[in-house]
N, C-alpha and C positions, 0 to 999 in steps of 0.2 A: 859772453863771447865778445872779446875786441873786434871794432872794425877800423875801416881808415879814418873815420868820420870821428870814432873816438880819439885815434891821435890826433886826428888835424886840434880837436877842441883841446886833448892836453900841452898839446906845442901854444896853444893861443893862450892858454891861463898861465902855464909854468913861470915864464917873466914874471908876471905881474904880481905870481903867488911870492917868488923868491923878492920884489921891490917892498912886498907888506912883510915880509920876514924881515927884511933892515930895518923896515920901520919901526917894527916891533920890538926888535930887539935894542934896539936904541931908545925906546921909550918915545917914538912920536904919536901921536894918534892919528887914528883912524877913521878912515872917510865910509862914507855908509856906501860907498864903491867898494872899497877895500873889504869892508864887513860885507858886502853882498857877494865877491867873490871869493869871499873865504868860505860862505855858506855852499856857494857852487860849487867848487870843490869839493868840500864838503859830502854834500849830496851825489855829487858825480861816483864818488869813494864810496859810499855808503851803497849806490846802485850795481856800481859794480862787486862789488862783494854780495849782494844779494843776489844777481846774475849768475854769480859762480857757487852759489850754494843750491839755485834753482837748478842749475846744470848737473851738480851732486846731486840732487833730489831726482829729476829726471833721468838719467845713469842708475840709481838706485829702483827705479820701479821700473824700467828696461830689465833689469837683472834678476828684478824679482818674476814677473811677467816669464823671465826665459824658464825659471826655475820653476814656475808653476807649469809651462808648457809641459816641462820634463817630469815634474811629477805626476801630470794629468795624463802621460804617456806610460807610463809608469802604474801609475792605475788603472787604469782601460786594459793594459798588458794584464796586469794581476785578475781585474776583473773576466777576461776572456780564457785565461789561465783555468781558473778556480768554477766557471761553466763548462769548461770540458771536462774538468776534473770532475763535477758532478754525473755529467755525462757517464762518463765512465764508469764510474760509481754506480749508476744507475743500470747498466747493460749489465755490469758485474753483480749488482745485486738479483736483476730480473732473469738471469742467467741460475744464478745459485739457487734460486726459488723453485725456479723448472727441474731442476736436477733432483731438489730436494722434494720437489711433489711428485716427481717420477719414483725418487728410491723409495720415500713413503707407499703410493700406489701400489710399487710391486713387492714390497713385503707385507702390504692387506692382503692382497689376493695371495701371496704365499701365507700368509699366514691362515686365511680363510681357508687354502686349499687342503693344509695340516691337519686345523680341526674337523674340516668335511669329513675327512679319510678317518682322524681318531673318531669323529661318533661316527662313521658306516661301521667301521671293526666293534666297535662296543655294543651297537644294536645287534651287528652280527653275531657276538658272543654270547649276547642274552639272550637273543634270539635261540640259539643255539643249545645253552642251558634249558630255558625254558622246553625246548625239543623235547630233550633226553629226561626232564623230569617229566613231563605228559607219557610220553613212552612207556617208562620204569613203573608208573601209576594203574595206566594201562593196563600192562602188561599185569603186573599186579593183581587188580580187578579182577581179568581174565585166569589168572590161576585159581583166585578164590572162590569166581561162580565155577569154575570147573570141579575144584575140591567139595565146593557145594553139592552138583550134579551128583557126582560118584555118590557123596551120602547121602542122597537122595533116591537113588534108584535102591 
């Protein structure tokens, strides 16, 4: 970054630089003034170029710095995203689970209440049979000590 201070210093060498240019180019030599402010320059030139690359370097990590902000924005979004989302996920699962232990439970007990009813009716049938076979036996029995008695008397 130029200031006034650098031009005041390039208006004070410029002469002198352009007086060692004639010299040079004419082939006279050179005073170790002459050689000391060629190296000023020089150096002046060299600084200023590295000024303005430090300045490109500085610009560059400003922009980088913005770019990170936006990505770190960016991800906090995504990461605050992808927590709800589980969230969600989570109530929709804990949700389906309850429905699902509810339909389960009530087809146990419907199903328990099915087979209750099929073995009461099946005991009842045997139950039943067994009845009318003790009866028929019985009964049975009873004819034959009767048949007996008759031949007996």
């Amino acid at each position: 970054m130029k200031t006034k201070i650098d031009d005041f210093l390039m208006e004070m060498i410029n002469p002198k630089i352009e007086e060692i240019e004639k010299k040079f180019t004419s082939n006279e030599p050179l005073t170790q003034d002459d050689i000391n402010t060629l190296l000023l320059k020089s150096q002046y030139n060299h600084i200023n170029h590295l000024d303005e690359k430090l300045d490109e370097t500085v610009n560059f990590v400003k922009n980088l710095e913005f770019k990170f902000e936006k990505l770190e924005i960016r991800f906090n979004h995504l990461e605050e995203k992808l927590t709800n989302d589980m969230k969600n996920l989570e109530q929709k699962l804990t949700g389906d689970m309850k429905n699902l232990e509810q339909k389960l439970t009530g087809d146990m007990i419907n199903l328990e209440e099915r087979l209750s009813k099929k073995m009461e009716t099946t005991i009842q049938q045997a139950l039943n049979k067994n009845m009318l076979m003790l009866i028929t036996i019985l009964g049975g029995f009873f004819t034959i000590i009767k048949i007996a008695e008759m031949f007996a008397k």
